[in-house]
C-alpha positions as a Markdown table, in Angstrom:
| # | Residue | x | y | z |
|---|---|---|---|---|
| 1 | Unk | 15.3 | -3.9 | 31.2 |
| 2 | Unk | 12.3 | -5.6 | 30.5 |
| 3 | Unk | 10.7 | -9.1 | 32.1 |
| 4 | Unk | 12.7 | -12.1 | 31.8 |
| 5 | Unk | 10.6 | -15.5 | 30.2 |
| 6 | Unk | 11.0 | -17.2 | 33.3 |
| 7 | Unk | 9.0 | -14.4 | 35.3 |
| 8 | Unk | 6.0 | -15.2 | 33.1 |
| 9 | Unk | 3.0 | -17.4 | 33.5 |
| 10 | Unk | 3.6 | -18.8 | 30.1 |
| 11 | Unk | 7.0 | -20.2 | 31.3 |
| 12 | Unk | 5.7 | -21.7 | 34.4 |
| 13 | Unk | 2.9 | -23.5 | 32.6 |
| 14 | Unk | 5.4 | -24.8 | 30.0 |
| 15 | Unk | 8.0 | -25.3 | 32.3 |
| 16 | Unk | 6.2 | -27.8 | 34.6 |
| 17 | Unk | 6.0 | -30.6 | 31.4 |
| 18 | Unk | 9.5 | -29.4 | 30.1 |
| 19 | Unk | 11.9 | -29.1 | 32.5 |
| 20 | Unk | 14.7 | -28.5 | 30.2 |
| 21 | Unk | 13.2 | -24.7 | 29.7 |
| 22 | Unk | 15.3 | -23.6 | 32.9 |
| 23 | Unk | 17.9 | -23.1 | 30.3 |
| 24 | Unk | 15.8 | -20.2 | 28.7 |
| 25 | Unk | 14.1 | -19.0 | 31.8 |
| 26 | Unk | 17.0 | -16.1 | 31.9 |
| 27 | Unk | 16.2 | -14.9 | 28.1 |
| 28 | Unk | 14.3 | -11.4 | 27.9 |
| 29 | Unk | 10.3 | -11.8 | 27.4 |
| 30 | Unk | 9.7 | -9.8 | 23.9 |
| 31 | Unk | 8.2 | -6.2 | 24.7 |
| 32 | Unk | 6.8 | -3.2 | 22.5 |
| 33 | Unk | 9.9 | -1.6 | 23.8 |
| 34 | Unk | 12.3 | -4.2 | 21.3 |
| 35 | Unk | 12.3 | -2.7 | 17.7 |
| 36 | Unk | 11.1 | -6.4 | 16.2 |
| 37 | Unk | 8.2 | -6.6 | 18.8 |
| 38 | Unk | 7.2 | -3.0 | 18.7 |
| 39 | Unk | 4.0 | -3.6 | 17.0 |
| 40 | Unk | 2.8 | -7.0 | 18.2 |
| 41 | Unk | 2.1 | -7.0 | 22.4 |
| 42 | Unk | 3.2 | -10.0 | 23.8 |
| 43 | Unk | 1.7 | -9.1 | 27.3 |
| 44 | Unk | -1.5 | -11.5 | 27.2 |
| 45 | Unk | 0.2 | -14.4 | 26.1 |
| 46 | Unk | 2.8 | -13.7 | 28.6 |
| 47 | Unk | 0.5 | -13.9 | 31.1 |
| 48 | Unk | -1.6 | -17.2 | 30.2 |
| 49 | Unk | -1.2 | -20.2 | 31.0 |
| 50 | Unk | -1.1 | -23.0 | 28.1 |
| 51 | Unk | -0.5 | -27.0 | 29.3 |
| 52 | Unk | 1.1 | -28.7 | 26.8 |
| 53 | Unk | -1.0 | -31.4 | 24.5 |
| 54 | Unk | -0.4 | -34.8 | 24.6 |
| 55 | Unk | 0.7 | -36.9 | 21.9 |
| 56 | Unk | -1.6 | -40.0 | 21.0 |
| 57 | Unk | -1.6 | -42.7 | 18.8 |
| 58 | Unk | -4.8 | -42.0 | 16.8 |
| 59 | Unk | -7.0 | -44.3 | 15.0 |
| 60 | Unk | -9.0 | -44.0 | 11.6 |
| 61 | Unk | -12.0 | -43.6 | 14.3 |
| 62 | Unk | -10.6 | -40.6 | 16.5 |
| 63 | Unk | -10.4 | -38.8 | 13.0 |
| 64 | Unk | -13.6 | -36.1 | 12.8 |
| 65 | Unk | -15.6 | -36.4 | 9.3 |
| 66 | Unk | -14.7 | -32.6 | 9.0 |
| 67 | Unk | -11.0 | -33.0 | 9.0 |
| 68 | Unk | -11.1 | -36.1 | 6.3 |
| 69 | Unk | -13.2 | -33.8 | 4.1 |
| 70 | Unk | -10.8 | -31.0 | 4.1 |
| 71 | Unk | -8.2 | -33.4 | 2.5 |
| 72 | Unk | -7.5 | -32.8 | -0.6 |
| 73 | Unk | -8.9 | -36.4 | -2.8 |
| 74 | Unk | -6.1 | -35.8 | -5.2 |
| 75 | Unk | -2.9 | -34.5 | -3.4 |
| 76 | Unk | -0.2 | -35.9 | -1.2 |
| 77 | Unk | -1.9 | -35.4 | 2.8 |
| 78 | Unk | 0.2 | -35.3 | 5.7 |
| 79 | Unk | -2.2 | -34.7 | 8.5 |
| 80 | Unk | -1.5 | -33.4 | 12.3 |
| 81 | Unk | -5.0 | -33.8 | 14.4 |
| 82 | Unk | -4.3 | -31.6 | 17.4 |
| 83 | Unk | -0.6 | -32.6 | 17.3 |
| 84 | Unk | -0.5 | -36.1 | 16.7 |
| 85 | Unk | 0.0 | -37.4 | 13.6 |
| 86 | Unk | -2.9 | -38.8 | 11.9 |
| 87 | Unk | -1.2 | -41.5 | 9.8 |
| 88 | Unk | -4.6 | -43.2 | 8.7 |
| 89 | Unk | -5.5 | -40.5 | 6.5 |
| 90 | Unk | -2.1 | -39.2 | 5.5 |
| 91 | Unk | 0.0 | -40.4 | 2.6 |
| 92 | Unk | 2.7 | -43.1 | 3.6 |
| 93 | Unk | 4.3 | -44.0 | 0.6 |
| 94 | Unk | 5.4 | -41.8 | -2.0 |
| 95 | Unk | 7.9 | -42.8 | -4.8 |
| 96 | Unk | 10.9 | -40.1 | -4.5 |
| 97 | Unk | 10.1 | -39.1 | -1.5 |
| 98 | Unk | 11.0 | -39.8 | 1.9 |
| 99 | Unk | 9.0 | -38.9 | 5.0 |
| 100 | Unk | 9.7 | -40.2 | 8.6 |
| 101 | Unk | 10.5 | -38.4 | 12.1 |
| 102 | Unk | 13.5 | -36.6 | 13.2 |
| 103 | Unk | 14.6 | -37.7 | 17.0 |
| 104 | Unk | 14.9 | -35.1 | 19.5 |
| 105 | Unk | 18.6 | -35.3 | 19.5 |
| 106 | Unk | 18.8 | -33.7 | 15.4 |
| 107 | Unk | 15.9 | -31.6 | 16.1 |
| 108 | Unk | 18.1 | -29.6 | 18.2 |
| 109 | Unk | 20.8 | -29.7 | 16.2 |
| 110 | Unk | 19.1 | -28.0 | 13.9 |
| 111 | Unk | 20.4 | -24.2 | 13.4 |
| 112 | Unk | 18.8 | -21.7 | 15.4 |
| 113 | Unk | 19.1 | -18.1 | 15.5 |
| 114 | Unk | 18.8 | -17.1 | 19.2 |
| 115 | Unk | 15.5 | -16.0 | 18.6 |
| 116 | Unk | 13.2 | -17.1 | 21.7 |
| 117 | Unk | 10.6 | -18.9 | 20.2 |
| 118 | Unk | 12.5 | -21.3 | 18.0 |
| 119 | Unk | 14.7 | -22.1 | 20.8 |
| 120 | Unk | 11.1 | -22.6 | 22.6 |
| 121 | Unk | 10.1 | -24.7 | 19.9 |
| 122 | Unk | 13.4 | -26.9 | 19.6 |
| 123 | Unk | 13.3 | -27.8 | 23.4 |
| 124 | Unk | 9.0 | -28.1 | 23.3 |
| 125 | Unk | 8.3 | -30.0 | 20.0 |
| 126 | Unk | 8.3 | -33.7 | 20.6 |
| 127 | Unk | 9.7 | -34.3 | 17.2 |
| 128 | Unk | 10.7 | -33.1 | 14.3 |
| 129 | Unk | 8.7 | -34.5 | 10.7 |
| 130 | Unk | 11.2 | -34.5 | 7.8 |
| 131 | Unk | 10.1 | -34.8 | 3.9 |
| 132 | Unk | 12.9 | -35.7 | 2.0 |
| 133 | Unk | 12.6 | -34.8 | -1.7 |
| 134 | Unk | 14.6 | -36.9 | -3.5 |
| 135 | Unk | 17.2 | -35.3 | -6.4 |
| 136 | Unk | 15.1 | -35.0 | -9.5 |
| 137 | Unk | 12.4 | -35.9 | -8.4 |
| 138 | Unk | 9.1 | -33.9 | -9.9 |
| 139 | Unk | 6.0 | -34.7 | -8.3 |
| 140 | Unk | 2.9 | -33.0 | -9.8 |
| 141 | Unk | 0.6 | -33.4 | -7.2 |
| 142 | Unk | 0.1 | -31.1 | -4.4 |
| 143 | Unk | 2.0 | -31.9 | -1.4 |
| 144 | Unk | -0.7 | -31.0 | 1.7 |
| 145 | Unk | 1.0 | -30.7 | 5.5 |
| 146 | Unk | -2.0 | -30.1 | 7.5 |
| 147 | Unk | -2.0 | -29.0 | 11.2 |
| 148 | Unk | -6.4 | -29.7 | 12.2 |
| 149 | Unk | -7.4 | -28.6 | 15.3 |
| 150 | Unk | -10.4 | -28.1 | 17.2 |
| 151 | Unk | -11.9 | -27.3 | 20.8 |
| 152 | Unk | -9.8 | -30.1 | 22.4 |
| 153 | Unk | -6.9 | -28.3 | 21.9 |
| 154 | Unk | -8.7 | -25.5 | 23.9 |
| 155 | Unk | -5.8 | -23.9 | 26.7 |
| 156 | Unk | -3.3 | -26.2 | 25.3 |
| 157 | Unk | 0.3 | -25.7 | 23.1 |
| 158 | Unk | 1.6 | -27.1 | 20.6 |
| 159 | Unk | 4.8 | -26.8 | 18.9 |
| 160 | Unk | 4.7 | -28.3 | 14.9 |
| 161 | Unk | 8.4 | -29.1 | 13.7 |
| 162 | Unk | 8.5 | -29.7 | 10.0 |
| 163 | Unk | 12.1 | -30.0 | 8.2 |
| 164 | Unk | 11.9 | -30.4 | 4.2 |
| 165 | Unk | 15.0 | -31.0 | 1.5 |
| 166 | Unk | 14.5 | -30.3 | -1.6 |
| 167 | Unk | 17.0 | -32.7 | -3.4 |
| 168 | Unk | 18.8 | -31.1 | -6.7 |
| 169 | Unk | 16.8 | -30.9 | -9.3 |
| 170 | Unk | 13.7 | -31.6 | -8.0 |
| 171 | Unk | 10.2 | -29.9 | -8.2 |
| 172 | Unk | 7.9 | -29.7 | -5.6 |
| 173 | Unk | 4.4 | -27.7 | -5.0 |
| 174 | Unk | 4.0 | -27.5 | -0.7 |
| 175 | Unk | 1.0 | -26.1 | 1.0 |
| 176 | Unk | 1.3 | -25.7 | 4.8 |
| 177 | Unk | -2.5 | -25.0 | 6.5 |
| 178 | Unk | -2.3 | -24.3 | 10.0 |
| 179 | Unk | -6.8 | -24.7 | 10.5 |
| 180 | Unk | -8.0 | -24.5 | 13.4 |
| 181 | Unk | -12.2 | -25.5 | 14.0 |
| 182 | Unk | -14.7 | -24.6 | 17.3 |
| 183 | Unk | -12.5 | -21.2 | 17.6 |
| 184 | Unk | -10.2 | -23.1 | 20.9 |
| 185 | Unk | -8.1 | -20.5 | 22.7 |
| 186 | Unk | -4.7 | -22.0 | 22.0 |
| 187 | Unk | -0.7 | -21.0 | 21.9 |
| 188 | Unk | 0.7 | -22.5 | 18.7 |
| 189 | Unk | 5.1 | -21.8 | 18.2 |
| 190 | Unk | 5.8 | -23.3 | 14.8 |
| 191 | Unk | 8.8 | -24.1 | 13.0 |
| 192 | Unk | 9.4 | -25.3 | 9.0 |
| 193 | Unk | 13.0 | -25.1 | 7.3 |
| 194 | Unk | 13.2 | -25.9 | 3.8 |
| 195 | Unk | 16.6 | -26.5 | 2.6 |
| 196 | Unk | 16.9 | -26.1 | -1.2 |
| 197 | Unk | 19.7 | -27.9 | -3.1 |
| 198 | Unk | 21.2 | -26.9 | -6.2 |
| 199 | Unk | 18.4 | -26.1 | -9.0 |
| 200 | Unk | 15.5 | -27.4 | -7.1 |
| 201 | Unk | 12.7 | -25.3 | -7.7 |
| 202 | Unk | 9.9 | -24.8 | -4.1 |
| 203 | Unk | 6.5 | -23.3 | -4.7 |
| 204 | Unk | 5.4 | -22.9 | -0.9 |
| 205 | Unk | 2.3 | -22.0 | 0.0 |
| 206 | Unk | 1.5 | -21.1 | 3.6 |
| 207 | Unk | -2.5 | -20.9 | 5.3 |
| 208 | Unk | -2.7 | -19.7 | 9.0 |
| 209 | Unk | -6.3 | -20.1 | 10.0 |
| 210 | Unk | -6.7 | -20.4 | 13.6 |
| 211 | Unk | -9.4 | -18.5 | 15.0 |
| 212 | Unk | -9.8 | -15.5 | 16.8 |
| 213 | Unk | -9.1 | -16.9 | 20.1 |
| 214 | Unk | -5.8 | -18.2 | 19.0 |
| 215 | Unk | -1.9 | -16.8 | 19.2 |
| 216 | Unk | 0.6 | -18.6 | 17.4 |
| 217 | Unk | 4.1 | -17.2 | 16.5 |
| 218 | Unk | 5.6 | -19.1 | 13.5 |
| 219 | Unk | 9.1 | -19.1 | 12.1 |
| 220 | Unk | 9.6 | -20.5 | 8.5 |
| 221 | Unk | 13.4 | -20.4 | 7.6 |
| 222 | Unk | 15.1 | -21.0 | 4.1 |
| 223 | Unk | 17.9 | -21.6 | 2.7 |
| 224 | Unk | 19.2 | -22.2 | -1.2 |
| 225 | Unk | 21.6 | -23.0 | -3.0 |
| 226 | Unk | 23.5 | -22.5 | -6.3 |
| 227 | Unk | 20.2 | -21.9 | -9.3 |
| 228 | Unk | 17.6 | -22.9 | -6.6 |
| 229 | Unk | 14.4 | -21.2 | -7.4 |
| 230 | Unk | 11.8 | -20.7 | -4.1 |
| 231 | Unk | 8.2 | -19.3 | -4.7 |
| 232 | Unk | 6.1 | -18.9 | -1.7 |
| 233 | Unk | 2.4 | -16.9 | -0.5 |
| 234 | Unk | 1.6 | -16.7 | 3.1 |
| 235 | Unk | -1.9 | -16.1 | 3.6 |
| 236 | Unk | -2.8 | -15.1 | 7.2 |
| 237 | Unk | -6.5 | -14.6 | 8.4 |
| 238 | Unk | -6.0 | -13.0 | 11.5 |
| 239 | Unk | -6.3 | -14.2 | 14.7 |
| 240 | Unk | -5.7 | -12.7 | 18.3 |
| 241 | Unk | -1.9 | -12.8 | 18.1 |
| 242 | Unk | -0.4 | -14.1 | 14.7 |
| 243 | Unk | 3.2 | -13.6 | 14.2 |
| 244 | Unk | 5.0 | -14.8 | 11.2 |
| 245 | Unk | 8.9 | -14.4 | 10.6 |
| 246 | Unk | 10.2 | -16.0 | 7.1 |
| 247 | Unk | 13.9 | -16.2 | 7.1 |
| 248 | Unk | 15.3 | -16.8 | 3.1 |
| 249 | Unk | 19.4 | -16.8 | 3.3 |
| 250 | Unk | 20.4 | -16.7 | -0.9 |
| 251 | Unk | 23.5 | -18.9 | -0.7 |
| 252 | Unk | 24.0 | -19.9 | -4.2 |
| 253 | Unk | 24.7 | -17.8 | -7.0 |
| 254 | Unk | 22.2 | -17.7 | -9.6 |
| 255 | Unk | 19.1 | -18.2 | -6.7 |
| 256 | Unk | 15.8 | -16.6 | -7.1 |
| 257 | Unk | 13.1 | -15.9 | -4.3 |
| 258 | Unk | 10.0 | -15.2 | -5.2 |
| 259 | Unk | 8.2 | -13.9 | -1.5 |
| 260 | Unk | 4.6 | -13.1 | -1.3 |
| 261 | Unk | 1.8 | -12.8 | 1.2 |
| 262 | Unk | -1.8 | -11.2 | 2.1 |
| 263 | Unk | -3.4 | -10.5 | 5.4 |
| 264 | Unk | -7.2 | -10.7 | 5.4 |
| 265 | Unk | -8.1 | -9.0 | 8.8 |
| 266 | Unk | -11.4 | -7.9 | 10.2 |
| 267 | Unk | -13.0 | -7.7 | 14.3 |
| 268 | Unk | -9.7 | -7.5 | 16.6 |
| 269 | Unk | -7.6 | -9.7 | 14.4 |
| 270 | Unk | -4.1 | -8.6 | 14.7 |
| 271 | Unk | -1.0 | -10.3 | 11.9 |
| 272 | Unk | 2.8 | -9.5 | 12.0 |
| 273 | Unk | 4.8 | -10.4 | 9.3 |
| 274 | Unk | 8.5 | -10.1 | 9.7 |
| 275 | Unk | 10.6 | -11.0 | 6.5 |
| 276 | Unk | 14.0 | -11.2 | 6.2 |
| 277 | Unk | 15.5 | -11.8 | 2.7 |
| 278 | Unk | 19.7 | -12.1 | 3.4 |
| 279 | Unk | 21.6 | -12.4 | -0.2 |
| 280 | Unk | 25.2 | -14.0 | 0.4 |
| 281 | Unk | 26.2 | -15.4 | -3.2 |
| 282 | Unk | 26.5 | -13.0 | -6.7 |
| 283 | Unk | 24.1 | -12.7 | -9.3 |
| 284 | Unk | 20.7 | -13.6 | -7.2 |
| 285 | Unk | 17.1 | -12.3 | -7.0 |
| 286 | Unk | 14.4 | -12.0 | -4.7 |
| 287 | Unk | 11.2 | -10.0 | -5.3 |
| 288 | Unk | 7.9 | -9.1 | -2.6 |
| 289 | Unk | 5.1 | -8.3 | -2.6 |
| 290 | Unk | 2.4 | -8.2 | 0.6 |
| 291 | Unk | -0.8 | -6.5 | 0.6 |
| 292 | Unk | -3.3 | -6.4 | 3.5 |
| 293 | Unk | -7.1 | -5.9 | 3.5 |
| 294 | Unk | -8.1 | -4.3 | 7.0 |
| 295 | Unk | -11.9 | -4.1 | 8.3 |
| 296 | Unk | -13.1 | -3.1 | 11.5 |
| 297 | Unk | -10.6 | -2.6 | 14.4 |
| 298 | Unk | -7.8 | -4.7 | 13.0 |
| 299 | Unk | -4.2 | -4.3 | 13.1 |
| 300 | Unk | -1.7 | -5.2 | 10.6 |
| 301 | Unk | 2.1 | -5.2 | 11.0 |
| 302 | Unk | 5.1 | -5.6 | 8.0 |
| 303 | Unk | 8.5 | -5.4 | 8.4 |
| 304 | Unk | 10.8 | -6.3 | 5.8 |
| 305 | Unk | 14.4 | -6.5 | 5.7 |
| 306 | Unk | 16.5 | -7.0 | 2.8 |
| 307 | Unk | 20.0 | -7.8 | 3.5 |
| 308 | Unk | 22.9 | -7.6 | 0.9 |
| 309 | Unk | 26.5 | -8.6 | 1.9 |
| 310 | Unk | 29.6 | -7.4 | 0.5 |
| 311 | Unk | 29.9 | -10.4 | -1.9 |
| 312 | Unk | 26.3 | -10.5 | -3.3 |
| 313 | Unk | 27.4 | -8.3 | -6.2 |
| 314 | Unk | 24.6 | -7.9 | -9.4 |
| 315 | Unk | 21.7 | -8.6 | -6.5 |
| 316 | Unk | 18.4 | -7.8 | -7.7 |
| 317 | Unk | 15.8 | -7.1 | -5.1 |
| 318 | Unk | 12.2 | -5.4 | -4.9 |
| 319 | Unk | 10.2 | -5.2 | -2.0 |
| 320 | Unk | 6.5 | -3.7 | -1.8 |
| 321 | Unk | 3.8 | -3.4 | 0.6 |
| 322 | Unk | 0.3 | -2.4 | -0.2 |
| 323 | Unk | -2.6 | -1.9 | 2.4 |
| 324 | Unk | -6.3 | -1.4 | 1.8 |
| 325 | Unk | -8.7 | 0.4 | 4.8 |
| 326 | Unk | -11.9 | -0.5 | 5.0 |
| 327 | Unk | -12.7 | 1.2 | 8.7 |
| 328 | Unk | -11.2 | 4.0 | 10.0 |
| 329 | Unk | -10.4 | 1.9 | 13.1 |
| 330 | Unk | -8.0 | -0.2 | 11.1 |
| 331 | Unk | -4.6 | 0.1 | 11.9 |
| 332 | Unk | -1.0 | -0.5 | 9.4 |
| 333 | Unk | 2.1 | -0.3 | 10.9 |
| 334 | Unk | 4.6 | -1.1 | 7.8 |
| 335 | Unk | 8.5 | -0.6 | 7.7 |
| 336 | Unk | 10.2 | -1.8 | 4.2 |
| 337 | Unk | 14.0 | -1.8 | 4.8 |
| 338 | Unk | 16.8 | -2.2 | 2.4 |
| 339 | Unk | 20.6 | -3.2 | 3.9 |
| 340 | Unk | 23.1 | -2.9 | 1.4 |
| 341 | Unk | 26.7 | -3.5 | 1.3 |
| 342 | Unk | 27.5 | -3.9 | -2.3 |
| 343 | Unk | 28.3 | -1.7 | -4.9 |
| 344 | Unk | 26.5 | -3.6 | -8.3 |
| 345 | Unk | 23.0 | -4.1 | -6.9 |
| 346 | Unk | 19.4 | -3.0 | -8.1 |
| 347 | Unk | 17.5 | -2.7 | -5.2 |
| 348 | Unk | 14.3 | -0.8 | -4.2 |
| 349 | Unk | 11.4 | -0.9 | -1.8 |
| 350 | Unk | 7.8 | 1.0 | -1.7 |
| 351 | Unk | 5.0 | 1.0 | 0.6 |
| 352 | Unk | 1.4 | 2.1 | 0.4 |
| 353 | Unk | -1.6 | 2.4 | 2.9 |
| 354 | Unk | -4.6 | 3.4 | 1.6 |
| 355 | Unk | -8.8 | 3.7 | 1.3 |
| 356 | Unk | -11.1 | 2.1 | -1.2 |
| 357 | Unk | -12.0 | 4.7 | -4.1 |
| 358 | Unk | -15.5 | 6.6 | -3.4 |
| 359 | Unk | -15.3 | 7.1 | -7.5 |
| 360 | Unk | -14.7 | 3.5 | -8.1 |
| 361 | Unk | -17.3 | 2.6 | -5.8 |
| 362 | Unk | -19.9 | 4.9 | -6.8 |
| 363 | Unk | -19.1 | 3.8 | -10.8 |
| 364 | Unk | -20.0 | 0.3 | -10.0 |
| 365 | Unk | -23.0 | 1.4 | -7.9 |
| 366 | Unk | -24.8 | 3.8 | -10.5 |
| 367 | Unk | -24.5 | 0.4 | -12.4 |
| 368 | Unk | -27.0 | -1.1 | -10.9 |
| 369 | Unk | -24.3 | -3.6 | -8.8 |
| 370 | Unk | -24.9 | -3.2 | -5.0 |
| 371 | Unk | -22.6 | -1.7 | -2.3 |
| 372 | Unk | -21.4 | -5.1 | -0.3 |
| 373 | Unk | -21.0 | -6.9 | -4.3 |
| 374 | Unk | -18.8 | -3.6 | -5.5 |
| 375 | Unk | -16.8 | -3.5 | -2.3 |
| 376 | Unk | -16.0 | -7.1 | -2.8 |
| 377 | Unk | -15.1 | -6.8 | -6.9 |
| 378 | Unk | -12.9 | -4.2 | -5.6 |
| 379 | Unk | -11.4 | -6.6 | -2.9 |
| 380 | Unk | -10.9 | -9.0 | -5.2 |
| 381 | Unk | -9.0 | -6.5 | -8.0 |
| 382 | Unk | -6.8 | -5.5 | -4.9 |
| 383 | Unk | -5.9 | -9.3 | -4.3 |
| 384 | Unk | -5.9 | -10.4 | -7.6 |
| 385 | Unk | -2.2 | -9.4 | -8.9 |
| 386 | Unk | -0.5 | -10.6 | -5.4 |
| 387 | Unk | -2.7 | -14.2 | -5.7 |
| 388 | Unk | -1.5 | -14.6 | -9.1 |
| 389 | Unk | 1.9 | -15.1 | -8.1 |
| 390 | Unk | 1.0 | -18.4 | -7.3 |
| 391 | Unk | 2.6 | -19.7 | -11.0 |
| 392 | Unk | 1.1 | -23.1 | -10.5 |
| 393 | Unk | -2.8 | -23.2 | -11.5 |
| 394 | Unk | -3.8 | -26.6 | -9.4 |
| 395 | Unk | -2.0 | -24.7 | -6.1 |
| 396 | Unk | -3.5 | -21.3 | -7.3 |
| 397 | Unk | -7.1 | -22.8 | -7.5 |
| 398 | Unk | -6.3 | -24.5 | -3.9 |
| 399 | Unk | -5.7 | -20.8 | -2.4 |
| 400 | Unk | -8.8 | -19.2 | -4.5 |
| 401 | Unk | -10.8 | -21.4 | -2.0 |
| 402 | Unk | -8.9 | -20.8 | 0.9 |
| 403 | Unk | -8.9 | -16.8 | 0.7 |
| 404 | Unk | -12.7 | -16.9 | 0.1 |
């Protein structure tokens, strides 16, 4: 058996501004020994100690000039400055759409699945923020929940809670940006659900940008419901410990899912992303599609699980990961997986780890283009068909600039 949480520095750090963590102090400590961990080491997180952040009511002049230029001037801001809300340069009032805290008391009633860190993060995060998408609502501007922090979050945690319902009918375009500026050496455990009601349609983009001193572990859970349709694009850029799980549990018959991501790695970065697409109603799709671009001594990690019950007859469901070597110090450790327990199903998977083409590189060379230009055409043709599955050309454009 391996360490318990409680036996690590991380607990006792946490545990001296949350009390209520005696309650987990018993749970096993994630090792490379545990098949969902095997990849991702734990062991220097483990043994650091984080204080928590406190929570401040900020004014429009504790707000730094950078953070108010990465706004979007358009779009619908919601803006977290090192934890606290910023509510003089976030959007307040919206027509159709409701956003206001959730007190501790339904934060934790929200439904867990016994997995540490979201149980971490429901006794941790001070609040919950909810965005209530009222049915029918279609709102064609971009909605922006930004998480800005910078070197005073440096040997700090922080534990973002977002919950967002999508009302039936509605429409919604969602970027999450997790940014973090002055490279602080930080533990960040978030947590979004978005809940999908019937025929609402979710394009979701996701931005984890932290720094290379940073290790966050994230948990994004979804559920939908009869016609719902979810797009999503999680780009992560690396970091020294950056695990993502995306839960998406197809409840309604007739549901799509649409679940797609890139890791841009390069130095020691190390990303983990752990998807788990569960179908429960008939007649449902879900498609993926991750690629990773590795340089240097990085590591990249994909697991994903697709789960069919007995019921979910006529699934649909592909599933493929692509990888692209730069150094022969990179590292891909990739595990597609397919669970089925229907009988009328069309399900496949497919992975790929490879090195960019000499040919191809000496082609654009012998035309006159430069090495570092034709590696990064080449780049940028590996990228382009996963990027494109970003339907929505404002959100698209948004992530162009992000990926760089």
């Amino acid at each position: 058996m391996g360490s318990l949480f409680g036996e690590t520095k991380l607990f006792t750090s946490l545990n001296a501004a949350h009390k209520s963590l005696v309650a987990l102090e018993s749970l096993p400590w994630p090792s490379v020994r545990d098949d969902a961990w095997k990849y991702t080491d734990l062991s220097s997180l483990g043994g650091s100690a984080f204080s928590p952040v406190s929570e401040r009511d900020l004014k429009a002049k504790d707000i730094p000039e950078a953070l108010k230029s990465f706004l979007s001037p358009t779009g619908i801001n919601i803006v977290f400055y090192n934890g606290s809300y910023a509510g003089s340069v976030s959007s307040l009032s919206i027509e159709g759409i409701e956003i206001g805290l959730l007190n501790k008391a339904g934060a934790d009633n929200l439904p867990l699945d016994g997995f540490l860190f979201q149980t971490m993060n429901a006794v941790c995060a001070p609040f919950a923020y909810v965005i209530n998408i009222h049915p029918k609502k279609v709102e064609d501007r971009i909605l922006h929940i930004v998480h800005w922090n910078d070197k005073k979050l440096d040997h700090k945690s922080l534990f973002p809670r977002i919950f967002i319902r999508s009302g039936a009918r509605s429409i919604v375009k969602i970027v999450e940006s997790f940014f973090s500026k002055d490279e602080p050496t930080s533990f960040i455990n978030s947590m979004t659900d978005i809940q999908l009601e019937d025929r609402a349609l979710v394009e979701f983009v996701q931005v984890f940008r932290n720094g290379k001193k940073s290790m966050h572990v994230a948990s994004t859970r979804v559920t939908q419901k009869k016609e719902s349709s979810f797009r999503s694009f999680q780009f992560l850029d690396g970091g020294n410990i950056l695990r993502n799980d995306l839960k998406v549990q197809l409840n309604g018959e007739g549901a799509s899912a649409s679940v797609n991501g890139l890791h841009q790695l390069k130095g020691k970065d190390h990303a983990d992303s752990h998807t788990f697409i569960e179908h429960v109603a008939p007649n449902a799709s879900s498609d993926q599609l991750y690629k990773a671009i590795l340089d240097d001594a990085s590591h990249s990690v994909f697991h994903g699980r697709v789960y069919v019950h007995k019921d979910a007859q006529q699934t649909n469901s592909y599933q493929l990961n692509k990888n692209l070597l730069l150094s022969r110090d990179a590292r891909v450790d990739t595990k597609p997986q397919l669970e089925i327990f229907a009988d009328d199903v069309k399900c496949s998977h497919g992975a790929a780890i490879g090195q960019m083409d000499d040919e191809e590189l000496f082609y654009l060379q012998t035309r006159g283009i430069a090495k570092d230009e034709a590696v990064r055409m080449l780049v940028k043709g590996f990228i382009d068909d996963v990027v494109s599955r970003v339907k929505d050309d404002t959100l698209r454009s948004e992530l162009v600039k992000m990926v760089g």
